[in-house]
N, C-alpha and C positions, 0 to 999 in steps of 0.2 A: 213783728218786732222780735227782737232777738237780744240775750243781754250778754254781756262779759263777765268775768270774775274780776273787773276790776267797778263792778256795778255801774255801769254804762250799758244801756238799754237804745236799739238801732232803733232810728223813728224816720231815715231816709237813706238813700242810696244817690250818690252824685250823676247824674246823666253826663254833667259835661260843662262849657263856660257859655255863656247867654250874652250876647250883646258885644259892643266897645268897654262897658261899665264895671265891667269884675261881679258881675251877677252869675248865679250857677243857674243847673235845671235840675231839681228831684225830682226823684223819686220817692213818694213820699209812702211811709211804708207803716202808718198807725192811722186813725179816726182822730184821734187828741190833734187837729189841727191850731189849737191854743198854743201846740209847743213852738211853732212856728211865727207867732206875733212879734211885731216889732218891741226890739230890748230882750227878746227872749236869747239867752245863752244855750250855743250848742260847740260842742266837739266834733272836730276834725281831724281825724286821729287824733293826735293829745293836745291839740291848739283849742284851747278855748276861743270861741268866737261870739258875736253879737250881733243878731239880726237887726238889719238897719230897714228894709222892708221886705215886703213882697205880694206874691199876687201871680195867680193862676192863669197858667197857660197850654189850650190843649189838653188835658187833665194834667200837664205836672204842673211844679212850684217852682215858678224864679224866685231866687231869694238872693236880693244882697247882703253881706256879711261886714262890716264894719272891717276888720281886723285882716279880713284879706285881702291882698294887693289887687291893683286891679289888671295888671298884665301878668296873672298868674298864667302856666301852660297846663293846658287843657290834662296832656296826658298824667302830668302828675297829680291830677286830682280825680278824673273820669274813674268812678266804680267805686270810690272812696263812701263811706258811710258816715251819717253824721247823726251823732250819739247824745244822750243827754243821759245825767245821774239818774237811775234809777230814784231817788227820794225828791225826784223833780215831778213822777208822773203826778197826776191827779187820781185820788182814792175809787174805785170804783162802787159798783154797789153789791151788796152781800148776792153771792154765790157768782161773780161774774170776775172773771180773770182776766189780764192779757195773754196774749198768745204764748209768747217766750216762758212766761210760768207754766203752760202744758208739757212744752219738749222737754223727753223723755220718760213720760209717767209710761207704765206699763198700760198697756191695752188687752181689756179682758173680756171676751164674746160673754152675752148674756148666759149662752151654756157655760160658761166657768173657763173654757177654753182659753190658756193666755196666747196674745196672736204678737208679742213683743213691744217697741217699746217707741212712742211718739217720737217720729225724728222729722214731720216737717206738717206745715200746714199751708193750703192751697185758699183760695179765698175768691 
Protein backbone atom coordinates (compact mmCIF):
# COMPACT_ATOMS: atom_id res chain seq x y z
CA UNK A 1 0.00 0.00 0.00
CA UNK A 2 0.95 3.31 -0.83
CA UNK A 3 -0.65 6.66 0.14
CA UNK A 4 -1.03 10.21 -1.67
CA UNK A 5 -0.94 13.65 -0.28
CA UNK A 6 -4.30 13.97 -1.02
CA UNK A 7 -4.69 10.99 1.96
CA UNK A 8 -5.80 8.30 -0.41
CA UNK A 9 -4.05 5.03 0.46
CA UNK A 10 -3.58 2.16 -2.86
CA UNK A 11 -5.26 -1.04 -1.63
CA UNK A 12 -5.28 -2.48 -5.50
CA UNK A 13 -4.08 -2.09 -8.76
CA UNK A 14 -6.67 -2.65 -12.02
CA UNK A 15 -5.43 -5.88 -13.97
CA UNK A 16 -8.15 -5.10 -16.59
CA UNK A 17 -12.20 -5.84 -17.47
CA UNK A 18 -13.60 -9.35 -16.42
CA UNK A 19 -16.43 -10.69 -18.19
CA UNK A 20 -19.64 -9.09 -20.44
CA UNK A 21 -20.61 -7.46 -16.88
CA UNK A 22 -18.48 -4.31 -16.26
CA UNK A 23 -16.47 -6.50 -13.51
CA UNK A 24 -12.65 -5.69 -13.24
CA UNK A 25 -9.70 -7.92 -12.03
CA UNK A 26 -7.29 -6.62 -9.00
CA UNK A 27 -4.87 -6.69 -8.00
CA UNK A 28 -5.25 -6.57 -4.72
CA UNK A 29 -2.28 -4.94 -2.85
CA UNK A 30 -3.30 -4.79 1.32
CA UNK A 31 -4.39 -7.97 3.76
CA UNK A 32 -7.48 -5.51 4.85
CA UNK A 33 -9.63 -7.68 2.53
CA UNK A 34 -12.76 -5.97 4.48
CA UNK A 35 -12.02 -2.94 2.12
CA UNK A 36 -13.31 -4.82 -0.62
CA UNK A 37 -16.96 -5.91 0.89
CA UNK A 38 -19.86 -5.28 -0.75
CA UNK A 39 -21.14 -1.31 -0.07
CA UNK A 40 -17.60 -0.63 0.59
CA UNK A 41 -16.58 2.70 -1.20
CA UNK A 42 -13.47 2.91 -3.34
CA UNK A 43 -11.64 5.48 -5.67
CA UNK A 44 -10.82 5.31 -9.07
CA UNK A 45 -8.74 7.91 -9.68
CA UNK A 46 -11.09 10.55 -8.28
CA UNK A 47 -14.68 8.72 -9.05
CA UNK A 48 -15.93 7.55 -6.05
CA UNK A 49 -17.23 4.12 -6.60
CA UNK A 50 -19.30 1.19 -4.69
CA UNK A 51 -18.56 -2.30 -4.55
CA UNK A 52 -21.68 -4.16 -5.63
CA UNK A 53 -19.84 -7.59 -5.07
CA UNK A 54 -17.05 -9.89 -5.54
CA UNK A 55 -15.21 -12.85 -5.24
CA UNK A 56 -11.72 -14.51 -5.91
CA UNK A 57 -10.40 -15.59 -8.95
CA UNK A 58 -6.95 -17.34 -9.43
CA UNK A 59 -5.63 -15.18 -6.54
CA UNK A 60 -7.02 -11.88 -7.89
CA UNK A 61 -10.26 -10.07 -7.06
CA UNK A 62 -13.24 -9.68 -9.56
CA UNK A 63 -15.07 -6.82 -8.21
CA UNK A 64 -18.04 -5.19 -9.69
CA UNK A 65 -18.33 -1.58 -8.95
CA UNK A 66 -21.79 -0.02 -9.07
CA UNK A 67 -21.02 3.25 -10.57
CA UNK A 68 -19.15 2.02 -13.41
CA UNK A 69 -20.40 1.46 -16.80
CA UNK A 70 -20.45 -1.73 -17.94
CA UNK A 71 -18.81 -1.40 -21.51
CA UNK A 72 -16.19 0.60 -20.13
CA UNK A 73 -12.67 0.08 -22.28
CA UNK A 74 -10.32 -1.89 -20.82
CA UNK A 75 -7.28 0.37 -21.80
CA UNK A 76 -8.61 3.29 -19.98
CA UNK A 77 -8.73 1.67 -16.97
CA UNK A 78 -5.88 -1.37 -16.95
CA UNK A 79 -2.91 -0.36 -14.38
CA UNK A 80 -5.29 2.36 -12.81
CA UNK A 81 -5.26 1.94 -8.91
CA UNK A 82 -7.95 1.91 -6.67
CA UNK A 83 -7.66 3.96 -3.49
CA UNK A 84 -9.58 4.55 -0.30
CA UNK A 85 -9.35 7.58 2.39
CA UNK A 86 -6.66 6.98 4.48
CA UNK A 87 -9.27 7.39 7.75
CA UNK A 88 -11.11 4.42 6.07
CA UNK A 89 -8.34 1.96 7.14
CA UNK A 90 -8.92 -0.17 10.24
CA UNK A 91 -6.57 0.74 13.47
CA UNK A 92 -3.96 -1.73 13.77
CA UNK A 93 -2.28 -2.88 16.95
CA UNK A 94 0.39 -1.06 18.86
CA UNK A 95 3.90 -1.19 17.23
CA UNK A 96 2.48 -2.58 13.80
CA UNK A 97 2.20 -0.26 10.72
CA UNK A 98 1.12 -0.46 7.23
CA UNK A 99 3.54 -0.52 4.76
CA UNK A 100 3.18 3.00 2.98
CA UNK A 101 3.92 4.64 6.65
CA UNK A 102 7.61 2.92 6.43
CA UNK A 103 8.53 4.60 2.95
CA UNK A 104 11.07 6.78 3.33
CA UNK A 105 12.37 6.36 7.00
CA UNK A 106 15.97 6.26 7.05
CA UNK A 107 17.77 2.96 7.35
CA UNK A 108 20.31 2.57 9.97
CA UNK A 109 22.75 -0.68 10.14
CA UNK A 110 22.87 -1.83 13.68
CA UNK A 111 26.73 -0.54 13.52
CA UNK A 112 25.15 3.08 13.39
CA UNK A 113 26.13 3.02 9.73
CA UNK A 114 23.08 5.12 7.75
CA UNK A 115 22.52 2.76 4.47
CA UNK A 116 19.60 5.59 3.20
CA UNK A 117 16.31 5.86 2.93
CA UNK A 118 13.10 3.17 2.64
CA UNK A 119 11.93 3.44 -1.02
CA UNK A 120 10.14 0.32 -1.66
CA UNK A 121 8.94 -3.03 -0.13
CA UNK A 122 8.84 -6.55 -1.55
CA UNK A 123 6.52 -9.04 -0.03
Amino acid sequence: MSADLLGKVVVGRVKGLWGSQGAIRVEVLTDTHSLFDPGSKLFLEDTLLTVEWGRWHRGDLVLRLKELPEHYNSSQISNSELTVLESELPPLHEDSYYHYQLLGLRVVAESGEELGNLTDLRL
